[in-house]
N, CA, C and O atoms as a GROMACS GRO file, in nm:
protein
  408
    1UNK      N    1   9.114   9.902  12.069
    1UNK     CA    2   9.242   9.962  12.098
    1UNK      C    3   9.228  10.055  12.219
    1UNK      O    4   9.124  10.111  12.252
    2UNK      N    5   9.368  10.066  12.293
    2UNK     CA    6   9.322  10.164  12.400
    2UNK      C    7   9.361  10.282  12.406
    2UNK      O    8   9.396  10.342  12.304
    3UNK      N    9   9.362  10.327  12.504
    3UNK     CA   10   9.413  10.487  12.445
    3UNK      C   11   9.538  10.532  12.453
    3UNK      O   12   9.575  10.644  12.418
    4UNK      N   13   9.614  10.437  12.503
    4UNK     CA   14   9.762  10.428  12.561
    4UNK      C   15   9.824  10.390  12.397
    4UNK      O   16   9.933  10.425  12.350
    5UNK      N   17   9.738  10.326  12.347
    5UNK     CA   18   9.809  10.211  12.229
    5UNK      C   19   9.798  10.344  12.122
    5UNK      O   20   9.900  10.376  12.062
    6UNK      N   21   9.624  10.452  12.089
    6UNK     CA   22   9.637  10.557  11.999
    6UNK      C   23   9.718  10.625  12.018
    6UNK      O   24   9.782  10.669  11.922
    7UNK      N   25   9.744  10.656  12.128
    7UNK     CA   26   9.854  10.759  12.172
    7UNK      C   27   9.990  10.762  12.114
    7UNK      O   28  10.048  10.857  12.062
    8UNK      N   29  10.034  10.628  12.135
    8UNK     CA   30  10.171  10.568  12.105
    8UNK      C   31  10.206  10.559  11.935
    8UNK      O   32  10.308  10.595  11.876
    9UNK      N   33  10.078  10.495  11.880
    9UNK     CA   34  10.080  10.487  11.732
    9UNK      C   35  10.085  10.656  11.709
    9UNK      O   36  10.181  10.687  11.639
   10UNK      N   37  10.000  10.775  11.755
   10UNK     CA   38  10.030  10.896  11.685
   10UNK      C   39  10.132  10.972  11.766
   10UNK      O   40  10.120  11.094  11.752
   11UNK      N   41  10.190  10.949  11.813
   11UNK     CA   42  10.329  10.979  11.908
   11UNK      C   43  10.442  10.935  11.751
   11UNK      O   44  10.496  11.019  11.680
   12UNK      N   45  10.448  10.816  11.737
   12UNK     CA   46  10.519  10.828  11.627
   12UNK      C   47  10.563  10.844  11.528
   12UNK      O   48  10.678  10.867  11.492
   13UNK      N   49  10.436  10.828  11.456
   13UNK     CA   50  10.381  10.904  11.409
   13UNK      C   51  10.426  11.055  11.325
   13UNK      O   52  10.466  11.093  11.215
   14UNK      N   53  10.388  11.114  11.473
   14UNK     CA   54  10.429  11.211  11.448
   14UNK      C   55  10.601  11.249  11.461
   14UNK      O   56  10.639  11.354  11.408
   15UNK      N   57  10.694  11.166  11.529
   15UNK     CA   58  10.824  11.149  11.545
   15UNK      C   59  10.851  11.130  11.455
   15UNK      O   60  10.916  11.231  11.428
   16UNK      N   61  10.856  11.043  11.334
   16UNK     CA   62  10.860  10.957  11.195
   16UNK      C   63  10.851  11.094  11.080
   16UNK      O   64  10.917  11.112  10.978
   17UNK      N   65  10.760  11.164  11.130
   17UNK     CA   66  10.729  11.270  11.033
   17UNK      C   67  10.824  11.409  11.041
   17UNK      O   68  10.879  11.466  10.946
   18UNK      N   69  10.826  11.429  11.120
   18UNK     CA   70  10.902  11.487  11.181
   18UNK      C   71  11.042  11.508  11.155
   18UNK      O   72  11.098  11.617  11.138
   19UNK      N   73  11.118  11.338  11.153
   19UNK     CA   74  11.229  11.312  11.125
   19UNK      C   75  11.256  11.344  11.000
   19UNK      O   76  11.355  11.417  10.985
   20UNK      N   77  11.187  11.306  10.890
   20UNK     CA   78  11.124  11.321  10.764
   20UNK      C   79  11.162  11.442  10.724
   20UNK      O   80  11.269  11.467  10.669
   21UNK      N   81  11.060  11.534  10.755
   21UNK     CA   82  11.087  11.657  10.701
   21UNK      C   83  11.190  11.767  10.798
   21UNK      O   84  11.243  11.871  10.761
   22UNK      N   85  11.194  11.723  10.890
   22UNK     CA   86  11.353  11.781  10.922
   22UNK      C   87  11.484  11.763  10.810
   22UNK      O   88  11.553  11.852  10.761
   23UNK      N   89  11.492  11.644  10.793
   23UNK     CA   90  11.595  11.601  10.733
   23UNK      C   91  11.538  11.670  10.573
   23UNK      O   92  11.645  11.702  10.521
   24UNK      N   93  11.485  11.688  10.526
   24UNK     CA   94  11.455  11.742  10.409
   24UNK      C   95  11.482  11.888  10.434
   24UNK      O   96  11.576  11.944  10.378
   25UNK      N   97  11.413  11.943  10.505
   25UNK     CA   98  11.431  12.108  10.520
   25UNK      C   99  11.577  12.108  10.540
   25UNK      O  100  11.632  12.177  10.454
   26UNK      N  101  11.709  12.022  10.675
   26UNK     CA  102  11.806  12.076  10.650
   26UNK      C  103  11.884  12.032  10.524
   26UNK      O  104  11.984  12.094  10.490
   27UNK      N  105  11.847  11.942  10.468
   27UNK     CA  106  11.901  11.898  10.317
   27UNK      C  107  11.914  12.015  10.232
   27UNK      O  108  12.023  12.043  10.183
   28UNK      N  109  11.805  12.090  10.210
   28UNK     CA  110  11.790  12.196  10.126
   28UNK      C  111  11.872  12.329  10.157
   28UNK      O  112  11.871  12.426  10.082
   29UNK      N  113  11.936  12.323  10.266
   29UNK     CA  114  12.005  12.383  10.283
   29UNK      C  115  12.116  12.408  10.303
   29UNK      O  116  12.170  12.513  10.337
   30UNK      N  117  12.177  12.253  10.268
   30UNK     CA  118  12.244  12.230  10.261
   30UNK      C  119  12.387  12.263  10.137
   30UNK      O  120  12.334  12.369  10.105
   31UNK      N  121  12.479  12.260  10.073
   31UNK     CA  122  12.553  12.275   9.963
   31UNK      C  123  12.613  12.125   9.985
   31UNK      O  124  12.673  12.078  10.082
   32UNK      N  125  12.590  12.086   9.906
   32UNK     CA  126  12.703  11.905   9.896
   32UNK      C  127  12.786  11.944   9.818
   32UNK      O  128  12.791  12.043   9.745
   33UNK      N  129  12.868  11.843   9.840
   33UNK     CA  130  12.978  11.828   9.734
   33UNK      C  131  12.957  11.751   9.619
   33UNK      O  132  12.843  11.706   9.610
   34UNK      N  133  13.034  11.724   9.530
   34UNK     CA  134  13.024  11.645   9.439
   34UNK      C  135  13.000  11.511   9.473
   34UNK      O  136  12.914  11.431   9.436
   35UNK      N  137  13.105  11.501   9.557
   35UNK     CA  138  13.142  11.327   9.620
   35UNK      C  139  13.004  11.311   9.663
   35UNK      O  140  12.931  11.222   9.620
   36UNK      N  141  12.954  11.431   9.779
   36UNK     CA  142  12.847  11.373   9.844
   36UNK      C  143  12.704  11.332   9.782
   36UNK      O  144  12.619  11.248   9.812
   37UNK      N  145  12.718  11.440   9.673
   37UNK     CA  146  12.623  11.424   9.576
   37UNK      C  147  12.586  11.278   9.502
   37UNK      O  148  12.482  11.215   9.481
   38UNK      N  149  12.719  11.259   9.476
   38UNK     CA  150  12.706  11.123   9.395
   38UNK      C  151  12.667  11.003   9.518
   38UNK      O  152  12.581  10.915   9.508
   39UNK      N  153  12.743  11.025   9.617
   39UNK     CA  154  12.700  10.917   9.753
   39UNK      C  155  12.575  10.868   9.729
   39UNK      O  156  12.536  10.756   9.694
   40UNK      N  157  12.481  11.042   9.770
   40UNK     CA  158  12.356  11.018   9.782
   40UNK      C  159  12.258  10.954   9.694
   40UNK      O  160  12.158  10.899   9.741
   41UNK      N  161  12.298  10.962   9.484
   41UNK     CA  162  12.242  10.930   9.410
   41UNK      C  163  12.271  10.726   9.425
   41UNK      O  164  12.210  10.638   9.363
   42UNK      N  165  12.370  10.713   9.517
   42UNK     CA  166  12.421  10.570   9.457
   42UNK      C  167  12.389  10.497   9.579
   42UNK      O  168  12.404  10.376   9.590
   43UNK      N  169  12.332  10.601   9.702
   43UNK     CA  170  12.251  10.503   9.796
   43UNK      C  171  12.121  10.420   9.777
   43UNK      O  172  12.116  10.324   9.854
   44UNK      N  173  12.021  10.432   9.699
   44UNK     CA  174  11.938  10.363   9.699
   44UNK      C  175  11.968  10.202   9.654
   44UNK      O  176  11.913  10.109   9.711
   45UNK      N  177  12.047  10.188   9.563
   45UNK     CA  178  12.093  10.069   9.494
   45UNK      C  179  12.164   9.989   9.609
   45UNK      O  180  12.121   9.878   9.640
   46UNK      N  181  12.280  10.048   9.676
   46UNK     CA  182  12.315  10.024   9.783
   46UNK      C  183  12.269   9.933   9.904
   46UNK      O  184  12.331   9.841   9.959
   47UNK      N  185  12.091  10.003   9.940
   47UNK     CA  186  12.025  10.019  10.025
   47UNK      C  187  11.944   9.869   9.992
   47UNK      O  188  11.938   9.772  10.066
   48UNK      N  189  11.887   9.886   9.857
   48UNK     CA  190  11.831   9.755   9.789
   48UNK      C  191  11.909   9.655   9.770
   48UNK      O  192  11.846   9.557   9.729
   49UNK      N  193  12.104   9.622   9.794
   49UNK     CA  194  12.165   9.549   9.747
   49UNK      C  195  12.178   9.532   9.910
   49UNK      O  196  12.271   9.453   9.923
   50UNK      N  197  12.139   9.559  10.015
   50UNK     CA  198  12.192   9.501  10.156
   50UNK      C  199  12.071   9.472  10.209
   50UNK      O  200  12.069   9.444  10.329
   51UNK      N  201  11.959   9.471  10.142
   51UNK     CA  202  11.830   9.415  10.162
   51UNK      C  203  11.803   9.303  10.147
   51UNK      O  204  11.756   9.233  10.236
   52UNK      N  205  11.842   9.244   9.967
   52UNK     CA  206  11.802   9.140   9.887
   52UNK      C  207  11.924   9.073   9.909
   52UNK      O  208  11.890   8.976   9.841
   53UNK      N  209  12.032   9.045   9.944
   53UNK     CA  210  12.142   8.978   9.928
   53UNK      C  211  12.128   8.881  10.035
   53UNK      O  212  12.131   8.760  10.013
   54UNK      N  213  12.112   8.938  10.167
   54UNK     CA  214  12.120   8.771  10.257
   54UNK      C  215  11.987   8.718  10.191
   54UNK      O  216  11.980   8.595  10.196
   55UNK      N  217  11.885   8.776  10.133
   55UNK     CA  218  11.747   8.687  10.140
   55UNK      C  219  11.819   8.581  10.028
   55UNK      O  220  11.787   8.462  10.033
   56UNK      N  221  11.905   8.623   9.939
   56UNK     CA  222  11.927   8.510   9.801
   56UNK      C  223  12.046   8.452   9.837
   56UNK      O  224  12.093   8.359   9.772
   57UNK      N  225  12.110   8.506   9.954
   57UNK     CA  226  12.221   8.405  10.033
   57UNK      C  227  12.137   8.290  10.076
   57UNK      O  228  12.115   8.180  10.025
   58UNK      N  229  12.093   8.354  10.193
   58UNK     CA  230  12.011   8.224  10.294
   58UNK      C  231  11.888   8.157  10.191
   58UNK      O  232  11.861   8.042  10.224
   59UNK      N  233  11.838   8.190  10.115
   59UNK     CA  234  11.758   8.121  10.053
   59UNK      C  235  11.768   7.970   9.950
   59UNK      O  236  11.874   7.906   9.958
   60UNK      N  237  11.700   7.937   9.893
   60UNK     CA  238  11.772   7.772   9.817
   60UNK      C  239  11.783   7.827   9.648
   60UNK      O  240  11.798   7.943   9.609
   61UNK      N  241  11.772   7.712   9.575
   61UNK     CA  242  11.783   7.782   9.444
   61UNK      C  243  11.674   7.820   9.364
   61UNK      O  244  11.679   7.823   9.241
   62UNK      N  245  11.541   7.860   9.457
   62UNK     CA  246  11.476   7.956   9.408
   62UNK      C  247  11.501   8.063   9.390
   62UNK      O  248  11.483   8.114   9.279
   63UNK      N  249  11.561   8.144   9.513
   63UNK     CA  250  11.586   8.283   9.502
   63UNK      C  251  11.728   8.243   9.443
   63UNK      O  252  11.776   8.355   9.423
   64UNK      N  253  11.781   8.193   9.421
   64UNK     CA  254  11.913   8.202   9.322
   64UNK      C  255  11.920   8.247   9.167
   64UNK      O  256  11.999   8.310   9.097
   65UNK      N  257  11.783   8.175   9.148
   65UNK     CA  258  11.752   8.160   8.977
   65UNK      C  259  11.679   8.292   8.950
   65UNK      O  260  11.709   8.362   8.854
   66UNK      N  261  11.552   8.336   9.069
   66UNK     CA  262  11.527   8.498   9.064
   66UNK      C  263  11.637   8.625   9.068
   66UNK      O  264  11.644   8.725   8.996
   67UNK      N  265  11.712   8.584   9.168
   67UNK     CA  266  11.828   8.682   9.134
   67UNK      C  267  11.904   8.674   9.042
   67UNK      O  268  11.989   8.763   9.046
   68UNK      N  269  11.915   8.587   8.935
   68UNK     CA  270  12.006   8.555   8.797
   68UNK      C  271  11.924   8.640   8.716
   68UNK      O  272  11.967   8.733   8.646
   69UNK      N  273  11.796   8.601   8.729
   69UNK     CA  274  11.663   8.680   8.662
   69UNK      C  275  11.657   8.821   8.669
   69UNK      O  276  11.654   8.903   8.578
   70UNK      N  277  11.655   8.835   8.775
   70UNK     CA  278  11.658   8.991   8.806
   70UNK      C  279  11.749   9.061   8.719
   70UNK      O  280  11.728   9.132   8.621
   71UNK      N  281  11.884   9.014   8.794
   71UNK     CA  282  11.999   9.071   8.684
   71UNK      C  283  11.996   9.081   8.579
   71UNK      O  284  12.027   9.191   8.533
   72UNK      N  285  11.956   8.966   8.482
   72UNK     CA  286  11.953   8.955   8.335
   72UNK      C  287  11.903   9.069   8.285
   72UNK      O  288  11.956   9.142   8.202
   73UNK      N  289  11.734   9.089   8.373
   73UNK     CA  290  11.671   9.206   8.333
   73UNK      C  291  11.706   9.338   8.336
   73UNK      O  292  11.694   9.414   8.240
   74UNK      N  293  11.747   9.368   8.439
   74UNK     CA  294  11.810   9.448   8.461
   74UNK      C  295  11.965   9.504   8.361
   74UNK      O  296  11.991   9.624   8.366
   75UNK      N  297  12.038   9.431   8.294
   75UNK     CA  298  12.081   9.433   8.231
   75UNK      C  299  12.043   9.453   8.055
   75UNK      O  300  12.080   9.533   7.970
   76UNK      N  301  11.965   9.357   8.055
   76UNK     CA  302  11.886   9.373   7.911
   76UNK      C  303  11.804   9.503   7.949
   76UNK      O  304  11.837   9.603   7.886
   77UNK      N  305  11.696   9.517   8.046
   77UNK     CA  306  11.598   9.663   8.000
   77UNK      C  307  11.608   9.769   8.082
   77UNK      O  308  11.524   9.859   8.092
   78UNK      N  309  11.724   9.759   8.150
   78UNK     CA  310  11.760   9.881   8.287
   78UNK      C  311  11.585   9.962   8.353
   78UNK      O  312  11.574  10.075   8.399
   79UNK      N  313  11.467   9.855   8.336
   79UNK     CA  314  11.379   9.843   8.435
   79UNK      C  315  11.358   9.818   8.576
   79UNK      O  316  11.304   9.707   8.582
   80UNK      N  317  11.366   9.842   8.637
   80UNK     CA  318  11.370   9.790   8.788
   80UNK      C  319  11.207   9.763   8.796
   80UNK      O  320  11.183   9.644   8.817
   81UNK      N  321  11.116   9.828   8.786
   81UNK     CA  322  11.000   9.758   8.794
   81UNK      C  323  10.963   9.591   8.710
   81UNK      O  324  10.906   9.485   8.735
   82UNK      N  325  11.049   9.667   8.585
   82UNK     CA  326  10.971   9.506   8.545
   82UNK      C  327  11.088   9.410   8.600
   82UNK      O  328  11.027   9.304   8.612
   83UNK      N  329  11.228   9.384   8.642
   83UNK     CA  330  11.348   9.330   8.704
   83UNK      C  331  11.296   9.285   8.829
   83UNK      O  332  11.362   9.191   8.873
   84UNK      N  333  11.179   9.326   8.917
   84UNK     CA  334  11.105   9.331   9.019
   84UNK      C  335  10.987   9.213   8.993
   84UNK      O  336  10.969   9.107   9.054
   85UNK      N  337  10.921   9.265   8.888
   85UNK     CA  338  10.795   9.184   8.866
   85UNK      C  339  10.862   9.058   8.824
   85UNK      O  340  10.825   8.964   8.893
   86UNK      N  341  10.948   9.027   8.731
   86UNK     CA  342  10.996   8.897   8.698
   86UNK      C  343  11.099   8.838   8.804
   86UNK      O  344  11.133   8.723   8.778
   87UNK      N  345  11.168   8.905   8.942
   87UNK     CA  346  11.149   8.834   8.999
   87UNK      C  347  11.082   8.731   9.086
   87UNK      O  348  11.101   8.612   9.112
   88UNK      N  349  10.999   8.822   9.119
   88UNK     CA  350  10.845   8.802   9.196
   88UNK      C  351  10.800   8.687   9.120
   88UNK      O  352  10.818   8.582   9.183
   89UNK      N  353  10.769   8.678   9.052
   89UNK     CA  354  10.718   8.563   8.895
   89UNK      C  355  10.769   8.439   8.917
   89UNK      O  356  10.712   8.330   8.930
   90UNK      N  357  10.943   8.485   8.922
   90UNK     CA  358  11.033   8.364   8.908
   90UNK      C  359  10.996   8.280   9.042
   90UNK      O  360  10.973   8.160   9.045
   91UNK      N  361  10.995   8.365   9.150
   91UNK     CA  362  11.015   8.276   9.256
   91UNK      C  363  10.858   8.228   9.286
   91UNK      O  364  10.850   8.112   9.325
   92UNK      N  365  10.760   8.285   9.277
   92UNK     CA  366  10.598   8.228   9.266
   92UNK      C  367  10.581   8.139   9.185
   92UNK      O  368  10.492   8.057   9.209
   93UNK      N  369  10.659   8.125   9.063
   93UNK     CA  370  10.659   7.983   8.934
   93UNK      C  371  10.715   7.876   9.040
   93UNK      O  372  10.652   7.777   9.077
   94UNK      N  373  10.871   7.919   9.092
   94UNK     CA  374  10.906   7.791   9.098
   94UNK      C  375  10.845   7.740   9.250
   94UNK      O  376  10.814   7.622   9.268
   95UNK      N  377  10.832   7.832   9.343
   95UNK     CA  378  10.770   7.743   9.438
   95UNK      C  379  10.649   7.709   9.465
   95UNK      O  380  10.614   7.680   9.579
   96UNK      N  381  10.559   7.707   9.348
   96UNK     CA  382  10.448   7.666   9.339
   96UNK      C  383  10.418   7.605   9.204
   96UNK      O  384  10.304   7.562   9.194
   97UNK      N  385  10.473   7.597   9.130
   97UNK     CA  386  10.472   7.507   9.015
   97UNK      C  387  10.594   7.402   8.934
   97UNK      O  388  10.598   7.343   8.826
   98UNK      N  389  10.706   7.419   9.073
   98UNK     CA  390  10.807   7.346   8.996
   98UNK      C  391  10.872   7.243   9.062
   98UNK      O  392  10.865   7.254   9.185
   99UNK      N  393  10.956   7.110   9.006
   99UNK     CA  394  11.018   7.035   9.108
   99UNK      C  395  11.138   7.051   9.199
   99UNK      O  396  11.206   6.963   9.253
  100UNK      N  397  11.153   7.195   9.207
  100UNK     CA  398  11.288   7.246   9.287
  100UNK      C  399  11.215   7.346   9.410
  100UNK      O  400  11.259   7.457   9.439
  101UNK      N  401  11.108   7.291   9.467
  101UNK     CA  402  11.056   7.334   9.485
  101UNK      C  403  11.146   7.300   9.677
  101UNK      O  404  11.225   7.206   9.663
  102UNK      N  405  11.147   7.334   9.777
  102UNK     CA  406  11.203   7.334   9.897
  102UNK      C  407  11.176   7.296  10.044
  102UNK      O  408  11.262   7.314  10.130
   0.00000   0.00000   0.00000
């Protein structure tokens, strides 16, 4: 690596971090509102639902049957880890052990 390239990686590094705990320190000092409050609790789901959605759009009916999966779980054990692991599962079963395979 050269030194242009270390530079750049801890340049951002340190920018990244930075951003980070800026935004935390003025958070805390912040007063929210209710509304905003709730915003903030209902962004992560949000954040994960504009992530995974084109992948099980554009994808075939592997990721169709994982995202049915997911949900189910998610519904039956309000886990997100294990809603996670059995998707992961679903879609490693079927495209490596099944005839719907793509």
């Amino acid at each position: 690596m050269t030194y242009e390239t270390i530079l750049t990686i801890g340049l951002m590094a340190a920018a990244t971090i930075t951003t980070r705990l800026g935004g935390l320190w003025l958070m805390g000092r912040i007063k929210m509102s209710p509304f905003v409050e709730k915003w903030f609790k209902s962004l992560p789901g949000a954040l994960l639902t504009a992530i995974v959605t084109p992948t099980v759009l554009r994808g075939g009916s592997a990721e169709m049957i994982a995202a049915v999966a997911v949900i189910l779980t998610m519904v039956k054990t309000k886990s997100l880890l294990l809603a996670m692991t059995i998707g992961v599962g679903v879609i490693f079963l079927i495209k490596n052990f099944s005839m719907l395979k793509e």
